[in-house]
PyMOL CGO cylinders between C-alpha atoms (Angstrom):
from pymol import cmd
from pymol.cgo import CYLINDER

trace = [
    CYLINDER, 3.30, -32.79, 35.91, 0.84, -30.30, 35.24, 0.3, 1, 1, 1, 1, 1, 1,
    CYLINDER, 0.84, -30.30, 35.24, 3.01, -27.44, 35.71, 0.3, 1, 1, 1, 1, 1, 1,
    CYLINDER, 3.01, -27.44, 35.71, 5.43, -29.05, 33.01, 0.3, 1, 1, 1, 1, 1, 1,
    CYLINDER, 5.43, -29.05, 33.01, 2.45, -29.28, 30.60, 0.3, 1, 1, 1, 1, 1, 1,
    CYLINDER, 2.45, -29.28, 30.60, 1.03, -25.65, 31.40, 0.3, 1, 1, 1, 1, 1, 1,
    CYLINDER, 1.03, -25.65, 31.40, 4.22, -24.30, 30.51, 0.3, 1, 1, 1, 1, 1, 1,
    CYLINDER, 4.22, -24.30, 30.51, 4.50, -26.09, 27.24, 0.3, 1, 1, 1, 1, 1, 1,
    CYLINDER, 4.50, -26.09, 27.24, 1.07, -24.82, 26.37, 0.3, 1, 1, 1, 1, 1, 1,
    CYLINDER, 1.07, -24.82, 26.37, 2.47, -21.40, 27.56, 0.3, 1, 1, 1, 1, 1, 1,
    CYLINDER, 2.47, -21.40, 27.56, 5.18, -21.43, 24.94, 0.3, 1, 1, 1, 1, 1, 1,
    CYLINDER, 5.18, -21.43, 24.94, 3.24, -22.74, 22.60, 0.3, 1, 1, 1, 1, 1, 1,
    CYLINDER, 3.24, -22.74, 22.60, 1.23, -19.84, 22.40, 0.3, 1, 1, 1, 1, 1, 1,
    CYLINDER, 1.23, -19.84, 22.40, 3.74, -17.47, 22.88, 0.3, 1, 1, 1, 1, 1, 1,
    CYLINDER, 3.74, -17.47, 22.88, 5.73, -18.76, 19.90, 0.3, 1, 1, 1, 1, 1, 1,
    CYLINDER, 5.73, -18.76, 19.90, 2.40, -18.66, 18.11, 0.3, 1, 1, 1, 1, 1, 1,
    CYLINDER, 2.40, -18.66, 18.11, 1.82, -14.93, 18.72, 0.3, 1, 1, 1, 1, 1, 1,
    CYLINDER, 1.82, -14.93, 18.72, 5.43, -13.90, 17.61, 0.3, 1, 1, 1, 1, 1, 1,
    CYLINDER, 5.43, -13.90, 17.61, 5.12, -16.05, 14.67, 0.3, 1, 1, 1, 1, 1, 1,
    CYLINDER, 5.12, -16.05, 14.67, 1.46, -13.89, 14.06, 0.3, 1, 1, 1, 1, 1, 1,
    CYLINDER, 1.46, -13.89, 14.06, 2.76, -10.82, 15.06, 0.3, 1, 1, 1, 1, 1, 1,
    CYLINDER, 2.76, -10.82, 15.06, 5.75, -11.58, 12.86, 0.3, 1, 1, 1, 1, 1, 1,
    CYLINDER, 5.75, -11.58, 12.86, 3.96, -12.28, 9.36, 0.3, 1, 1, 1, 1, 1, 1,
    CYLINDER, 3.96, -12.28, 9.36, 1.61, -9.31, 10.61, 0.3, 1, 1, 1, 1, 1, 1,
    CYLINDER, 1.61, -9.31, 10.61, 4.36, -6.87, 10.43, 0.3, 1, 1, 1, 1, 1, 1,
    CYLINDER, 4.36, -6.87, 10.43, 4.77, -6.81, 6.49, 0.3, 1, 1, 1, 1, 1, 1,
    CYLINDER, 4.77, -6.81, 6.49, 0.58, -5.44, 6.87, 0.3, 1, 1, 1, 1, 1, 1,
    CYLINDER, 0.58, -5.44, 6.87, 1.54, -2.94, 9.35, 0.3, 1, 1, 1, 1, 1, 1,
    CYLINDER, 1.54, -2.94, 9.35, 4.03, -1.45, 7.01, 0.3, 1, 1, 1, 1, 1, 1,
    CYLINDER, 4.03, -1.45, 7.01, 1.80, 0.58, 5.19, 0.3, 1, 1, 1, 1, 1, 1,
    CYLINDER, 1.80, 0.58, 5.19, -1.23, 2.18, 6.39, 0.3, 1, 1, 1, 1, 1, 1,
    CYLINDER, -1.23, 2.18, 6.39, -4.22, 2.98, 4.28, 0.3, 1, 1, 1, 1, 1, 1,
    CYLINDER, -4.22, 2.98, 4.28, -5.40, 6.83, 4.60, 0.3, 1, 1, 1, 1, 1, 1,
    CYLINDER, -5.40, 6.83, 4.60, -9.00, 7.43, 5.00, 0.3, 1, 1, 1, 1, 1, 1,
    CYLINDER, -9.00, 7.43, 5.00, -10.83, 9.69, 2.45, 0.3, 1, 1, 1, 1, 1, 1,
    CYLINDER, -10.83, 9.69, 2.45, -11.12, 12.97, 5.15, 0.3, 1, 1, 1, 1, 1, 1,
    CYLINDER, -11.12, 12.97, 5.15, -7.27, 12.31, 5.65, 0.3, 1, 1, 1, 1, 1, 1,
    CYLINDER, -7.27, 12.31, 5.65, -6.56, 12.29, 2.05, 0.3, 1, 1, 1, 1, 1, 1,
    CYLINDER, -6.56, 12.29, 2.05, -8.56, 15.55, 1.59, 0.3, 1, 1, 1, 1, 1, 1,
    CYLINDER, -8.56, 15.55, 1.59, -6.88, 17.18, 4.24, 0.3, 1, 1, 1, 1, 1, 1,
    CYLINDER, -6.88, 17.18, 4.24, -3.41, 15.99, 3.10, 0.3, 1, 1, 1, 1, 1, 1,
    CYLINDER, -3.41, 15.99, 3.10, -4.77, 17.79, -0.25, 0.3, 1, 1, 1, 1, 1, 1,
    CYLINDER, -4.77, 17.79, -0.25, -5.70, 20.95, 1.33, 0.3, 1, 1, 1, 1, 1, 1,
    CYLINDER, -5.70, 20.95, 1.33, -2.59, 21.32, 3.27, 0.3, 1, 1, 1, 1, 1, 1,
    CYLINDER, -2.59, 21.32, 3.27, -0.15, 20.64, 0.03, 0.3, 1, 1, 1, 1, 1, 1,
    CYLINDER, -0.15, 20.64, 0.03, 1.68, 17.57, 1.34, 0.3, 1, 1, 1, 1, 1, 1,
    CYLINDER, 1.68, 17.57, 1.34, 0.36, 15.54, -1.30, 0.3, 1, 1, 1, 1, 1, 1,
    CYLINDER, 0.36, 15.54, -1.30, -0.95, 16.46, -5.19, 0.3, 1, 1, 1, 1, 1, 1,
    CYLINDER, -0.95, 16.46, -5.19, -3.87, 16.23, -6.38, 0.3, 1, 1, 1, 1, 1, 1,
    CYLINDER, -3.87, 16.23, -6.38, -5.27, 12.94, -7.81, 0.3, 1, 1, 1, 1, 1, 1,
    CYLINDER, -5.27, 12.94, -7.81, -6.00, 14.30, -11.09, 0.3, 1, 1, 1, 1, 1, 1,
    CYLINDER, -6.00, 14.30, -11.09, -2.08, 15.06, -11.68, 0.3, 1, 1, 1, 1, 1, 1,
    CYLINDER, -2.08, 15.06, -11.68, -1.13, 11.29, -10.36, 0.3, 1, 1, 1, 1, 1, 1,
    CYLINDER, -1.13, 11.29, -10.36, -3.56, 9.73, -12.75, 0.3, 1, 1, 1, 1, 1, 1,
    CYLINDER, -3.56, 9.73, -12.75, -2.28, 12.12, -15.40, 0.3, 1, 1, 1, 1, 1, 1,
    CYLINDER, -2.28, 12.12, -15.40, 1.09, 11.03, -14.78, 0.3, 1, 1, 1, 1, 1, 1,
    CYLINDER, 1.09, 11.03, -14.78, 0.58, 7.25, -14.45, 0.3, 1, 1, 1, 1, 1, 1,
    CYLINDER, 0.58, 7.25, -14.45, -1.61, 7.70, -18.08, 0.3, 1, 1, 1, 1, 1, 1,
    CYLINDER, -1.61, 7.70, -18.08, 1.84, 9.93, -19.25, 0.3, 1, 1, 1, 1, 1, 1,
    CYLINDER, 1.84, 9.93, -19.25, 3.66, 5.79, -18.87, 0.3, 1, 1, 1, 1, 1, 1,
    CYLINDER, 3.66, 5.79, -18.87, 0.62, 4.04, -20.22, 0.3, 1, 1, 1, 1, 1, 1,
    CYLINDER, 0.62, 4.04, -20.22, -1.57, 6.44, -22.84, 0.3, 1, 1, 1, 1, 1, 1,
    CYLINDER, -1.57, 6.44, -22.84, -5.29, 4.83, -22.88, 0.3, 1, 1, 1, 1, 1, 1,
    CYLINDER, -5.29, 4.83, -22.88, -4.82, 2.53, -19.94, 0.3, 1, 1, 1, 1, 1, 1,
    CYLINDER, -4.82, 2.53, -19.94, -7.70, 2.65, -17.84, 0.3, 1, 1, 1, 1, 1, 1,
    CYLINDER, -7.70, 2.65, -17.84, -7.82, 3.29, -13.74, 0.3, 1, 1, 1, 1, 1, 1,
    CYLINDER, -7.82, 3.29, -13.74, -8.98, 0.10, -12.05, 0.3, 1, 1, 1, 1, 1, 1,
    CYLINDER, -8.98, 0.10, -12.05, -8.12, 0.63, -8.23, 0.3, 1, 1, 1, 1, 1, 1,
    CYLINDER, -8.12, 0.63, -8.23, -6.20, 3.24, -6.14, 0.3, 1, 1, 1, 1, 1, 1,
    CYLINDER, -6.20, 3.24, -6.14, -5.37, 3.78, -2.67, 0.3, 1, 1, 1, 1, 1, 1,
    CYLINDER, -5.37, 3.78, -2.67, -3.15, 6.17, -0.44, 0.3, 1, 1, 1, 1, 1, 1,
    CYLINDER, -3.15, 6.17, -0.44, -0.50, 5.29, 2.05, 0.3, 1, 1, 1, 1, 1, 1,
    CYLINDER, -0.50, 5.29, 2.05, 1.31, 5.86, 4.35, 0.3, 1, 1, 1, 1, 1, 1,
    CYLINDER, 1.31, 5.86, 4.35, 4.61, 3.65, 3.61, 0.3, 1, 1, 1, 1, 1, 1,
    CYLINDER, 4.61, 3.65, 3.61, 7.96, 3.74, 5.36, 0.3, 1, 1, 1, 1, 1, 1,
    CYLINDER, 7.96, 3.74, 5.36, 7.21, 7.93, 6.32, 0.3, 1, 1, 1, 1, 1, 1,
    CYLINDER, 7.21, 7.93, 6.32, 6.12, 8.44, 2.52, 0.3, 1, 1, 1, 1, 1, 1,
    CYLINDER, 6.12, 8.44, 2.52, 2.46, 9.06, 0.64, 0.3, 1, 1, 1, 1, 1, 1,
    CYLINDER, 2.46, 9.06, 0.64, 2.23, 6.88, -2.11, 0.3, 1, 1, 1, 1, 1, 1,
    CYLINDER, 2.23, 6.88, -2.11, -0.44, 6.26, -4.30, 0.3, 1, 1, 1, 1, 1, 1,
    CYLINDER, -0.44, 6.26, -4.30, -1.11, 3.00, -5.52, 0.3, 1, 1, 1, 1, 1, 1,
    CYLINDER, -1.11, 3.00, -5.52, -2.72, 2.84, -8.58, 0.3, 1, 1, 1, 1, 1, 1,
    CYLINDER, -2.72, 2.84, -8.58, -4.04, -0.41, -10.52, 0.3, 1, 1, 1, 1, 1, 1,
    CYLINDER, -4.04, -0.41, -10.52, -4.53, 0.39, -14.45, 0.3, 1, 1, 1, 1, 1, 1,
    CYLINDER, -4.53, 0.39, -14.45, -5.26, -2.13, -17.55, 0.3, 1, 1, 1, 1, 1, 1,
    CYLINDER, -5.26, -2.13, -17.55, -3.12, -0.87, -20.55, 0.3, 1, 1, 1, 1, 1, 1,
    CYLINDER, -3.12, -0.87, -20.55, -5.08, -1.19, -24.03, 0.3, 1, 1, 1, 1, 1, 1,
    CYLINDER, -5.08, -1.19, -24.03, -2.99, -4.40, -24.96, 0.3, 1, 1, 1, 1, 1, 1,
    CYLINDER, -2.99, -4.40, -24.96, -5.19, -6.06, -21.78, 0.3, 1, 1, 1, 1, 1, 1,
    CYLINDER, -5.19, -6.06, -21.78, -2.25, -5.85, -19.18, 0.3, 1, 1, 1, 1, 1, 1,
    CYLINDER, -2.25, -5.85, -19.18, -2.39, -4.95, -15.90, 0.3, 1, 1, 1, 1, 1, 1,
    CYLINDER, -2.39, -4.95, -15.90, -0.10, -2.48, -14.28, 0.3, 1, 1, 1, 1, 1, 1,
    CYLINDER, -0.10, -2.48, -14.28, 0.45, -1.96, -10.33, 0.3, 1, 1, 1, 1, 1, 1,
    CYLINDER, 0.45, -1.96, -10.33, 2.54, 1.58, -10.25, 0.3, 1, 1, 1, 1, 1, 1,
    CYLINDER, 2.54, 1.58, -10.25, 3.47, 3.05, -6.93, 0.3, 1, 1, 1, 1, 1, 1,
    CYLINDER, 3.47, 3.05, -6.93, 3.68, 6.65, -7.42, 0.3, 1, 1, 1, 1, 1, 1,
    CYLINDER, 3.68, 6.65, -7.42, 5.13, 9.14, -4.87, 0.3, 1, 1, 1, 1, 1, 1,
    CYLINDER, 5.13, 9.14, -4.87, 1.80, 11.48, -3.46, 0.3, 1, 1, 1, 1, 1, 1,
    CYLINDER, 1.80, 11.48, -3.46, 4.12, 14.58, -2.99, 0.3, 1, 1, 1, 1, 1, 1,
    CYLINDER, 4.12, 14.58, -2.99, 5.81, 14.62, -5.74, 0.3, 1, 1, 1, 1, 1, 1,
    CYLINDER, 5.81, 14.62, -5.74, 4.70, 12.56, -8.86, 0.3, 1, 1, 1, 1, 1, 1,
    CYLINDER, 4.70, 12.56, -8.86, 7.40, 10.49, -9.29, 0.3, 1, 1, 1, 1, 1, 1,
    CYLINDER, 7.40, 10.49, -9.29, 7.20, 6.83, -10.23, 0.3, 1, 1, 1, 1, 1, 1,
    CYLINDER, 7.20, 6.83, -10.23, 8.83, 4.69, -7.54, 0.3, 1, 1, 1, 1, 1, 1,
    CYLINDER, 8.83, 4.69, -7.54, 7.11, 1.00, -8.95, 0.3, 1, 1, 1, 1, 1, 1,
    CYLINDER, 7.11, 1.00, -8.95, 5.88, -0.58, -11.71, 0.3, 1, 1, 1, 1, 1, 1,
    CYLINDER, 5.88, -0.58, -11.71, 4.82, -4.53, -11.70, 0.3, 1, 1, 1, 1, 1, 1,
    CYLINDER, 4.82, -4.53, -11.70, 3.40, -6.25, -14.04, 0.3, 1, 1, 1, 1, 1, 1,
    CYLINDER, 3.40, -6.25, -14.04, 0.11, -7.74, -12.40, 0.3, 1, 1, 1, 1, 1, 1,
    CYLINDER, 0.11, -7.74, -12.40, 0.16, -11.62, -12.92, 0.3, 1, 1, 1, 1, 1, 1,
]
cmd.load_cgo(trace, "trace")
């Protein structure tokens, strides 16, 4: 009887940590790059500089404002992400490609 019960418990928790590492997986996806790897990625010309993303993203959105950005790592590509609040009060979430410029996303922050 107990064994029956132990191996209930057993999948029970197995389940539960392939359901976990299941929802996980959309996190794992992308990886945040720290500040020394961003400078580096800089300095070796895989990725342009900030200044030109920001230019580019404010090229879509003239007078919008920067509120957030981070660089990833995402499916073998640097994006940035940048956050920005257009002058009409709306906010933008644009994906922009590090290496290159180009705009892959734009949503409409609800």
């Amino acid at each position: 009887m107990l064994s029956v019960i132990g191996k209930k418990i057993n999948r029970f928790w197995a389940a539960s940590a392939a359901l976990i590492l299941l929802l996980s997986g959309a996190s794992l996806k992308a990886l945040d790059l720290s500040h020394d790897e961003a400078l580096r990625l800089r300095q070796s010309g895989a990725i342009l500089p900030f200044e030109q993303i920001l230019a580019r993203a404010l090229e879509h959105y003239p007078g919008a404002q920067l509120l957030e950005s981070e660089l990833e790592r995402e499916d073998g590509l640097y994006v940035y992400e940048l956050e920005i609040l257009t002058p009409t009060g709306v906010v933008h979430e644009l994906e922009i490609n590090a290496s290159n410029g180009l705009l892959i996303e734009d949503d409409i922050d609800d």
